[in-house]
PyMOL Python script that loads the backbone (N, CA, C, O; Angstrom):
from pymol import cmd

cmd.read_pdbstr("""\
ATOM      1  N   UNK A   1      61.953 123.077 138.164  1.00  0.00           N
ATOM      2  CA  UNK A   1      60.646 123.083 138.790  1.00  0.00           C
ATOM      3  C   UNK A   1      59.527 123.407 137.799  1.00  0.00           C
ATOM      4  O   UNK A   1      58.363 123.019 137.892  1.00  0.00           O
ATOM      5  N   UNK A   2      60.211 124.413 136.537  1.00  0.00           N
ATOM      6  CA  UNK A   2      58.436 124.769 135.882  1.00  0.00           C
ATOM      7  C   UNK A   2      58.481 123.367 135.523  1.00  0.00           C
ATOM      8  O   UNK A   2      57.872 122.747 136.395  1.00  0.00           O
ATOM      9  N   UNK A   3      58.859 122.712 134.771  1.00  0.00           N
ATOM     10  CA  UNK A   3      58.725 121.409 133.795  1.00  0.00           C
ATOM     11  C   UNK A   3      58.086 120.549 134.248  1.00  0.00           C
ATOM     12  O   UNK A   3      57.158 120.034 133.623  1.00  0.00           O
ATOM     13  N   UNK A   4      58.530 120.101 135.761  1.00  0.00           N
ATOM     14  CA  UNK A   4      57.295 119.433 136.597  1.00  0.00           C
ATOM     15  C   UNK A   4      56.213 120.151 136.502  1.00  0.00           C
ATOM     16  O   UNK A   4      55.491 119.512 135.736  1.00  0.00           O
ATOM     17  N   UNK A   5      55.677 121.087 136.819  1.00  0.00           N
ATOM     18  CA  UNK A   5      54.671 122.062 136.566  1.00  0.00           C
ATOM     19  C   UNK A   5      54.028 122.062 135.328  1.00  0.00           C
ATOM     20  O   UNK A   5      52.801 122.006 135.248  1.00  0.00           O
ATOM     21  N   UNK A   6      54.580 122.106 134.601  1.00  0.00           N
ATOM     22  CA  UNK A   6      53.994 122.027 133.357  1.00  0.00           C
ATOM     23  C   UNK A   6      53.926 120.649 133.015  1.00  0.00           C
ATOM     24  O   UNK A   6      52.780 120.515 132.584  1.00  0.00           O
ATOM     25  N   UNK A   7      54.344 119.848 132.975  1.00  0.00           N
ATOM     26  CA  UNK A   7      54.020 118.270 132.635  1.00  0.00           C
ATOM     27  C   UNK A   7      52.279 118.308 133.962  1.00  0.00           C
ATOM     28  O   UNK A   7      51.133 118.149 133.541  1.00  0.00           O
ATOM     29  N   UNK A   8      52.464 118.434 134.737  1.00  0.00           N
ATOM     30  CA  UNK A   8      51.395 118.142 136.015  1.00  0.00           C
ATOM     31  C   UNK A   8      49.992 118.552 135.503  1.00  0.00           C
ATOM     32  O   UNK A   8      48.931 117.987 135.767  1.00  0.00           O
ATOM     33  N   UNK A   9      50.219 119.832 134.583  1.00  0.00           N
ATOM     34  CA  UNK A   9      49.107 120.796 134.370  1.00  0.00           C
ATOM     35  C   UNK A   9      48.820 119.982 132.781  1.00  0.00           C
ATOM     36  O   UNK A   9      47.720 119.520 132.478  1.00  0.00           O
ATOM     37  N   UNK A  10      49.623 119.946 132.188  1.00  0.00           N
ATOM     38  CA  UNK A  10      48.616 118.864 130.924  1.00  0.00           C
ATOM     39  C   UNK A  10      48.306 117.641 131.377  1.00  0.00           C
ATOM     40  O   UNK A  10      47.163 117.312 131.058  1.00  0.00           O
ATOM     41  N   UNK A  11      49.008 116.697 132.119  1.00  0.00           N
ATOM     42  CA  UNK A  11      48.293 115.851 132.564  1.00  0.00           C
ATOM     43  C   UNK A  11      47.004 115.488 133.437  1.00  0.00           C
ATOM     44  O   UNK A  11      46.231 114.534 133.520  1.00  0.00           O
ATOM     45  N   UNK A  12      47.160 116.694 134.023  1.00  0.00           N
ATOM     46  CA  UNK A  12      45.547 116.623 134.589  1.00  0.00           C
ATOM     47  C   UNK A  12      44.354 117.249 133.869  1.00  0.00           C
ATOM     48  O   UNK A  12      43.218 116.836 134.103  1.00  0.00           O
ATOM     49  N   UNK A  13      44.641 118.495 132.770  1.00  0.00           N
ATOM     50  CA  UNK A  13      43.935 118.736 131.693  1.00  0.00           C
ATOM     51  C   UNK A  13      43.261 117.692 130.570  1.00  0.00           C
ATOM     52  O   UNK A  13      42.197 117.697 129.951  1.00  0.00           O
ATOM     53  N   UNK A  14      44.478 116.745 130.622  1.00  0.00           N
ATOM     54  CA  UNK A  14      44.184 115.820 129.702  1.00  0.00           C
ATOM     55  C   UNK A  14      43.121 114.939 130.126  1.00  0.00           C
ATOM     56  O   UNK A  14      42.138 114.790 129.400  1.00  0.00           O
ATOM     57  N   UNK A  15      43.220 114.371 131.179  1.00  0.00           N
ATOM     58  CA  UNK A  15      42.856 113.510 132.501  1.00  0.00           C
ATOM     59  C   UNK A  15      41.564 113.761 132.185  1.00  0.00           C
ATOM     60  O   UNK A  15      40.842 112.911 131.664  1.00  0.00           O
ATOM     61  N   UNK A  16      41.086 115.247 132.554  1.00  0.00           N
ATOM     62  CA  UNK A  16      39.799 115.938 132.911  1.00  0.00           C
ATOM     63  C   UNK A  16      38.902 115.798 131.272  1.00  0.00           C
ATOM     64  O   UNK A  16      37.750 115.371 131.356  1.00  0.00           O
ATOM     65  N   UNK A  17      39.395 116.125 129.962  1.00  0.00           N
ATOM     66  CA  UNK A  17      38.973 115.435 129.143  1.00  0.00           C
ATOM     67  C   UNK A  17      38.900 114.109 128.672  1.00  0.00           C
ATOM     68  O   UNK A  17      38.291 113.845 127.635  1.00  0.00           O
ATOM     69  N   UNK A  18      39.387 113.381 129.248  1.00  0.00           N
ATOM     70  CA  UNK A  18      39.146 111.889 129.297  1.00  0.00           C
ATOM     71  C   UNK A  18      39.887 111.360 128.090  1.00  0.00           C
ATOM     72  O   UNK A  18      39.366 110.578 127.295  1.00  0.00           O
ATOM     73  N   UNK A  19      41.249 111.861 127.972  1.00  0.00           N
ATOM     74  CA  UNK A  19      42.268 111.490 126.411  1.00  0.00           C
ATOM     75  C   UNK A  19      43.201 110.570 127.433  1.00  0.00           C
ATOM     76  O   UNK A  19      43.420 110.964 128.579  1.00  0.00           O
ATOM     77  N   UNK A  20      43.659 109.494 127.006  1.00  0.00           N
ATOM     78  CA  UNK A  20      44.603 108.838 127.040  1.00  0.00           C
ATOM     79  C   UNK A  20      46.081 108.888 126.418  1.00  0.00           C
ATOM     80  O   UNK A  20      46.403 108.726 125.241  1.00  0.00           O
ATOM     81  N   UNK A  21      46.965 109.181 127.632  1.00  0.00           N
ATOM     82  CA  UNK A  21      47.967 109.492 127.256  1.00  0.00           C
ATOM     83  C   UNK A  21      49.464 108.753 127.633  1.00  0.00           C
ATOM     84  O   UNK A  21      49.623 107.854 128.459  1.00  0.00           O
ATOM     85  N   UNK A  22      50.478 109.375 126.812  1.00  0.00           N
ATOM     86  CA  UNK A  22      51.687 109.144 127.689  1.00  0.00           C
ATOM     87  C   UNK A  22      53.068 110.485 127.384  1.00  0.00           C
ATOM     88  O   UNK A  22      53.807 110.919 126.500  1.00  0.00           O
ATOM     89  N   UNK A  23      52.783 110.632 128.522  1.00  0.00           N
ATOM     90  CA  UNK A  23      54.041 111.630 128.486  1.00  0.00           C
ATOM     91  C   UNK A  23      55.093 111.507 128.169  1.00  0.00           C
ATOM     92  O   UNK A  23      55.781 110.912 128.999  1.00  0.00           O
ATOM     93  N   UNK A  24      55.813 111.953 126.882  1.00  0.00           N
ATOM     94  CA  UNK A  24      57.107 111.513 126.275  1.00  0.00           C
ATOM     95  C   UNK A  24      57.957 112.268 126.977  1.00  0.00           C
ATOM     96  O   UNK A  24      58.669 111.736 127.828  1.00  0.00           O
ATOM     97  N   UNK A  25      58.020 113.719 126.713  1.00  0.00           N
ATOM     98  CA  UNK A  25      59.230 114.271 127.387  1.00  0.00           C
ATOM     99  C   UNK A  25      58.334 115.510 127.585  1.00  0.00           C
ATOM    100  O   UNK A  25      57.171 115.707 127.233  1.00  0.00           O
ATOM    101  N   UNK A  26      59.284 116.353 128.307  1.00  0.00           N
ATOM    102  CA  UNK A  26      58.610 117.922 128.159  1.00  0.00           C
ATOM    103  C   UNK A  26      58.624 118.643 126.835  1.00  0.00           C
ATOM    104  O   UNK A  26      59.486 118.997 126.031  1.00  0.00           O
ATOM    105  N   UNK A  27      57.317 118.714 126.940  1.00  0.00           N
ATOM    106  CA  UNK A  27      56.481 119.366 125.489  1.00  0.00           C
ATOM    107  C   UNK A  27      56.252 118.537 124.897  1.00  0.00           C
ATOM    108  O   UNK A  27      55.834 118.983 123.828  1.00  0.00           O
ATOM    109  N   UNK A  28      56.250 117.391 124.883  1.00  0.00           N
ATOM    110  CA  UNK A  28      55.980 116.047 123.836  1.00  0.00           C
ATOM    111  C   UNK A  28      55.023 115.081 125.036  1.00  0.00           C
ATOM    112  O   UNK A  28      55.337 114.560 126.106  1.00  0.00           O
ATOM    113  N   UNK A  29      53.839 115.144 124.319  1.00  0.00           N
ATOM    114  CA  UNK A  29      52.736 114.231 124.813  1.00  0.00           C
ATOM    115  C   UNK A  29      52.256 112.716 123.498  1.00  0.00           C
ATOM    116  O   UNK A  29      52.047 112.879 122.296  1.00  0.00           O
ATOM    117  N   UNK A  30      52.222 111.814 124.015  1.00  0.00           N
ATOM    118  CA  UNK A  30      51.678 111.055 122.520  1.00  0.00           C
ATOM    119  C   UNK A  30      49.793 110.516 123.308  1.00  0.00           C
ATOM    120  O   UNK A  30      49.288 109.862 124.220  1.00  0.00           O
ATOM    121  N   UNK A  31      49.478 111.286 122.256  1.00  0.00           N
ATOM    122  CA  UNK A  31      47.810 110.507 122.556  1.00  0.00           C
ATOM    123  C   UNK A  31      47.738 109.342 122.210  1.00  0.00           C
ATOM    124  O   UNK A  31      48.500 108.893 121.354  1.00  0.00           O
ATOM    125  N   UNK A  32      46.847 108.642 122.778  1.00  0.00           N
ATOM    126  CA  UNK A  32      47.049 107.009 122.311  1.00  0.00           C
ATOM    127  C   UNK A  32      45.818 107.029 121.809  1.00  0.00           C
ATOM    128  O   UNK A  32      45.447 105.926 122.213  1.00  0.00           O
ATOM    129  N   UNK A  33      44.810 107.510 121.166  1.00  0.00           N
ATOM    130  CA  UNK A  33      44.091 107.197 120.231  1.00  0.00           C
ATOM    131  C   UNK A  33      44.110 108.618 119.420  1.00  0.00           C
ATOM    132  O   UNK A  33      44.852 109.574 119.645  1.00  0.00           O
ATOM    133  N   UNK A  34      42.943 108.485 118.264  1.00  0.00           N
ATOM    134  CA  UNK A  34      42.717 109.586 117.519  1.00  0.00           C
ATOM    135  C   UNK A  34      41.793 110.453 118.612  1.00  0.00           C
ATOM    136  O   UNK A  34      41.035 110.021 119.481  1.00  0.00           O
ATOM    137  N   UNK A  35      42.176 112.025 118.206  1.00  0.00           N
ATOM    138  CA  UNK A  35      40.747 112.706 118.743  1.00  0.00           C
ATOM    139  C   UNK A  35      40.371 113.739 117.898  1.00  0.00           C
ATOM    140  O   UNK A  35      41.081 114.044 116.940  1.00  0.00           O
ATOM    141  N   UNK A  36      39.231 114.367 118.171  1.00  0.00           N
ATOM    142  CA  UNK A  36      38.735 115.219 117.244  1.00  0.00           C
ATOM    143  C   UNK A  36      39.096 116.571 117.446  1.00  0.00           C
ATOM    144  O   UNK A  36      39.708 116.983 118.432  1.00  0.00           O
ATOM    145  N   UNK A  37      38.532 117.553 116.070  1.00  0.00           N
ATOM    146  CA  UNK A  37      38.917 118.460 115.700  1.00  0.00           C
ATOM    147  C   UNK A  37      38.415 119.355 117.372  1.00  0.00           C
ATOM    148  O   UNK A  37      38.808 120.297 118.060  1.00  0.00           O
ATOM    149  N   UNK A  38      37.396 118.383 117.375  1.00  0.00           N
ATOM    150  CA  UNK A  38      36.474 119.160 118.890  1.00  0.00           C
ATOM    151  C   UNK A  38      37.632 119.297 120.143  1.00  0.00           C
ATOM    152  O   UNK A  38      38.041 120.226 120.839  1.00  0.00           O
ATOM    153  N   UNK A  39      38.004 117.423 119.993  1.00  0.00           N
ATOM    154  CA  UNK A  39      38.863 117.566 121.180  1.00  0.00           C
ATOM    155  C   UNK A  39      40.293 118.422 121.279  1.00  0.00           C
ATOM    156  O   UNK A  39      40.570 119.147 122.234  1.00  0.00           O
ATOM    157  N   UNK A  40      41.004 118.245 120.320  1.00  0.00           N
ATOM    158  CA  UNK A  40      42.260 119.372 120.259  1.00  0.00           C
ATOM    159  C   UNK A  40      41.594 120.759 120.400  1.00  0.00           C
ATOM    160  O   UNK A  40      42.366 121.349 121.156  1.00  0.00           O
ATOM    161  N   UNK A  41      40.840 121.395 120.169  1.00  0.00           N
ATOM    162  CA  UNK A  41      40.833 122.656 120.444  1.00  0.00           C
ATOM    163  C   UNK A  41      40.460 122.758 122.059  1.00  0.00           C
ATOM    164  O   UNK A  41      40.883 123.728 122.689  1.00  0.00           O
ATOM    165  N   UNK A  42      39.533 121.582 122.823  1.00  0.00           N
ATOM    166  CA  UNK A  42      39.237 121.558 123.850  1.00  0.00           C
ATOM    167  C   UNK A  42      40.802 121.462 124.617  1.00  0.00           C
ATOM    168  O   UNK A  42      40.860 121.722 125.818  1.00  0.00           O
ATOM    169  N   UNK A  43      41.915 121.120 123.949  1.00  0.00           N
ATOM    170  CA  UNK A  43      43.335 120.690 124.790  1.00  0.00           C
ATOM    171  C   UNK A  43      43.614 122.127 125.239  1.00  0.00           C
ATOM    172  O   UNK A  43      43.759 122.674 126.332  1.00  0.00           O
ATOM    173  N   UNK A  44      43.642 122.712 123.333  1.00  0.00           N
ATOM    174  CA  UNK A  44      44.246 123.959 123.318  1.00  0.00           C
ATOM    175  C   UNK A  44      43.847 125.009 124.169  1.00  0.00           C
ATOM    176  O   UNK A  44      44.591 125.765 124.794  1.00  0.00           O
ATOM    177  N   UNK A  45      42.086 124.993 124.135  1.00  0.00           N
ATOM    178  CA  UNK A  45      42.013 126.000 125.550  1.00  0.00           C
ATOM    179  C   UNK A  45      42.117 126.066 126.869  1.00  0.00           C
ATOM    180  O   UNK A  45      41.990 127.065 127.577  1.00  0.00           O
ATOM    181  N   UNK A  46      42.477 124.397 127.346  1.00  0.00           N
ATOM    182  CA  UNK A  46      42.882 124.005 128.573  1.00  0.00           C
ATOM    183  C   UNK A  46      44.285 124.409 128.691  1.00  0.00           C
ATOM    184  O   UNK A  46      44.758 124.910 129.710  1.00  0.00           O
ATOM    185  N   UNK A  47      44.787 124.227 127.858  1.00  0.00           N
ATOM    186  CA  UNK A  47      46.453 124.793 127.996  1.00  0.00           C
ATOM    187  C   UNK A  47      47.036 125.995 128.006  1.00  0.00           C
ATOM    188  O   UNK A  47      48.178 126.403 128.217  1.00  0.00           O
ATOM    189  N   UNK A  48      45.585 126.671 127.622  1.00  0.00           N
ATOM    190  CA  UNK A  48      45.850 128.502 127.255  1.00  0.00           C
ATOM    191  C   UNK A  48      45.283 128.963 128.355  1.00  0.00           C
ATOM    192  O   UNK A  48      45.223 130.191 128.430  1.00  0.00           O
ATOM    193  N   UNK A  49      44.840 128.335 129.252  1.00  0.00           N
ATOM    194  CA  UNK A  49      44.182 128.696 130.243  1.00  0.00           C
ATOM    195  C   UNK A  49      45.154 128.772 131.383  1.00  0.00           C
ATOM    196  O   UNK A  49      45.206 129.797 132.063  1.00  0.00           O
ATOM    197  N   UNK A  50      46.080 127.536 131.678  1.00  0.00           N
ATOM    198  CA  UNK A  50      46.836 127.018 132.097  1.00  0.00           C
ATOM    199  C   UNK A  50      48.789 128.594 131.937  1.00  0.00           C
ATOM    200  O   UNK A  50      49.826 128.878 132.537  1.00  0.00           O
ATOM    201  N   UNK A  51      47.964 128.996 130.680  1.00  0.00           N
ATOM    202  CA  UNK A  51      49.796 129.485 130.601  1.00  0.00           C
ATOM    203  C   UNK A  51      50.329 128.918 129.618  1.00  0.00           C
ATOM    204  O   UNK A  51      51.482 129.235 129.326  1.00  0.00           O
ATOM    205  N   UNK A  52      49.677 127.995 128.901  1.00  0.00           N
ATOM    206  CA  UNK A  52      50.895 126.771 128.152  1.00  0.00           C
ATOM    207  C   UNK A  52      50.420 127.071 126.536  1.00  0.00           C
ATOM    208  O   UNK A  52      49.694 128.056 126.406  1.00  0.00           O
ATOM    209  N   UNK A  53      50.724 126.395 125.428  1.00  0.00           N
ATOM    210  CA  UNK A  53      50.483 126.484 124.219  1.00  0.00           C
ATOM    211  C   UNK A  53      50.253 125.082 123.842  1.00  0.00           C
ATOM    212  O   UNK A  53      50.917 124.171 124.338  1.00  0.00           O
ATOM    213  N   UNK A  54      49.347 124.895 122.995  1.00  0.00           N
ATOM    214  CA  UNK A  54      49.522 123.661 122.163  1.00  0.00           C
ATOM    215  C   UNK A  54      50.156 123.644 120.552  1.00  0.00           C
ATOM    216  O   UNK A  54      49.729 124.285 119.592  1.00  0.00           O
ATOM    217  N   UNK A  55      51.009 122.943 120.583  1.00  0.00           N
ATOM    218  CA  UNK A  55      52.226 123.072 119.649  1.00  0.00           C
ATOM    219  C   UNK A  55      52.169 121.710 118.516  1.00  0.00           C
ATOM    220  O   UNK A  55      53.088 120.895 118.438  1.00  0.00           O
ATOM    221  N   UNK A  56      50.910 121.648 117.672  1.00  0.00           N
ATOM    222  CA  UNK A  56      50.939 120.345 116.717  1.00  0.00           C
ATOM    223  C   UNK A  56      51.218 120.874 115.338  1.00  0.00           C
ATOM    224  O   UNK A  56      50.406 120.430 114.526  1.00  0.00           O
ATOM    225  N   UNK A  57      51.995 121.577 114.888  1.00  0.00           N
ATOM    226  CA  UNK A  57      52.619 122.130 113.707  1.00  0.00           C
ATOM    227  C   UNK A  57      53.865 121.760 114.157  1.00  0.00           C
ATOM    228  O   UNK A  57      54.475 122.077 115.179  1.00  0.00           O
ATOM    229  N   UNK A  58      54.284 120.696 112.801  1.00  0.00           N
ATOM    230  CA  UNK A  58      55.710 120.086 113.453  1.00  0.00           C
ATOM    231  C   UNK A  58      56.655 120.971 112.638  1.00  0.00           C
ATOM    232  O   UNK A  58      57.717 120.473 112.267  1.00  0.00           O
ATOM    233  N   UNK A  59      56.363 122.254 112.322  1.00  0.00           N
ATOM    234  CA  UNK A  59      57.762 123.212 111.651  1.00  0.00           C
ATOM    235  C   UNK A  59      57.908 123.910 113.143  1.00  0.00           C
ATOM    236  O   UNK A  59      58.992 124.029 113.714  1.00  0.00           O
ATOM    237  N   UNK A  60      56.451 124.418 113.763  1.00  0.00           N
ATOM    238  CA  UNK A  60      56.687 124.964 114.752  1.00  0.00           C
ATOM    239  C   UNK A  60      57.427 124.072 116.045  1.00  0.00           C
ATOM    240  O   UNK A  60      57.988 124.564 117.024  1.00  0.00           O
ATOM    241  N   UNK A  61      57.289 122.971 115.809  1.00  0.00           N
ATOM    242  CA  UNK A  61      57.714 121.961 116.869  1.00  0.00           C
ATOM    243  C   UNK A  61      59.267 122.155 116.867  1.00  0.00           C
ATOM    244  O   UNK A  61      59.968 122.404 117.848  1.00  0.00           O
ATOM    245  N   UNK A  62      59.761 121.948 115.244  1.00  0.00           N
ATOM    246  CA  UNK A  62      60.980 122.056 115.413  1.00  0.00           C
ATOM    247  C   UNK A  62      61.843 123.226 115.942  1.00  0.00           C
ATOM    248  O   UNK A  62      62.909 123.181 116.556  1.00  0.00           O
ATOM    249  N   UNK A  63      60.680 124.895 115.315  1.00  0.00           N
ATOM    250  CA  UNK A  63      61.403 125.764 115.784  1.00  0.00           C
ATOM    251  C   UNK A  63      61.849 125.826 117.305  1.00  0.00           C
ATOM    252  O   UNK A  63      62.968 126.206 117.647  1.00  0.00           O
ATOM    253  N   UNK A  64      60.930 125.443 118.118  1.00  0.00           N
ATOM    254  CA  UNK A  64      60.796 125.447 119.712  1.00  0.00           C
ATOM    255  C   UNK A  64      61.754 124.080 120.024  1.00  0.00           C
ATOM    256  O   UNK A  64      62.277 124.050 121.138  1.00  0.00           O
ATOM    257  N   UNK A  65      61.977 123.103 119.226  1.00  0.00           N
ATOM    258  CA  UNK A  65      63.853 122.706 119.704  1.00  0.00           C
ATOM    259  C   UNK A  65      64.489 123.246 119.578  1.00  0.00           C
ATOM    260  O   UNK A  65      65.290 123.268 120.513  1.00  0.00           O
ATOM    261  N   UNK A  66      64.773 124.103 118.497  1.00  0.00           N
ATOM    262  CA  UNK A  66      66.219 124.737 118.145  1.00  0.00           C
ATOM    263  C   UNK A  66      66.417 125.916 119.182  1.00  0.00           C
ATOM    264  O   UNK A  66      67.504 126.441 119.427  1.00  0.00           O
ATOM    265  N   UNK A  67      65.276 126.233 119.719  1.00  0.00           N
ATOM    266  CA  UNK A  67      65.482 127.659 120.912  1.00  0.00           C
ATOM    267  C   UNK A  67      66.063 126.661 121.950  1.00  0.00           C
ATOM    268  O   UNK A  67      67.238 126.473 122.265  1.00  0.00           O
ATOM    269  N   UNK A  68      64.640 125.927 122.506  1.00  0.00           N
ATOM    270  CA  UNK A  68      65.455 125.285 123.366  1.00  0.00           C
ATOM    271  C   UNK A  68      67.493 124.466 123.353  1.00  0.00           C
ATOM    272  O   UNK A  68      67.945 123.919 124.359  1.00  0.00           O
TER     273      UNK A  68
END
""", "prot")
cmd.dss("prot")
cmd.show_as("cartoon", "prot")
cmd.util.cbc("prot")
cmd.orient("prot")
């Protein structure tokens, strides 16, 4: 149940900033264009708001597979 939850809550975050997306898996979003330094931090505080983290450091990406 969180995972639905959490997929629901970036997608409508995303939505609400007007980024185009596609949901790969849980925790993996692919933007379909470039965005700015403006817009990622605008993700990041939608997601921190939310409960969630934004995770675009791919050492950190990997660490958060290996837990999972």
């Amino acid at each position: 149940m969180v995972s639905i939850r959490c997929k629901n809550v970036v997608r409508e975050e995303l939505k609400k900033l007007g980024i185009h997306f596609i949901i790969v898996d849980m925790g993996v979003v692919d933007i379909m264009e470039n965005i700015t330094d403006e817009q990622r931090e605008q993700i990041r505080i939608a997601l921190l708001r939310s409960g969630l983290e934004l995770m675009d450091d791919k050492n950190a990406l990997l660490i958060e597979k290996i837990k999972i």
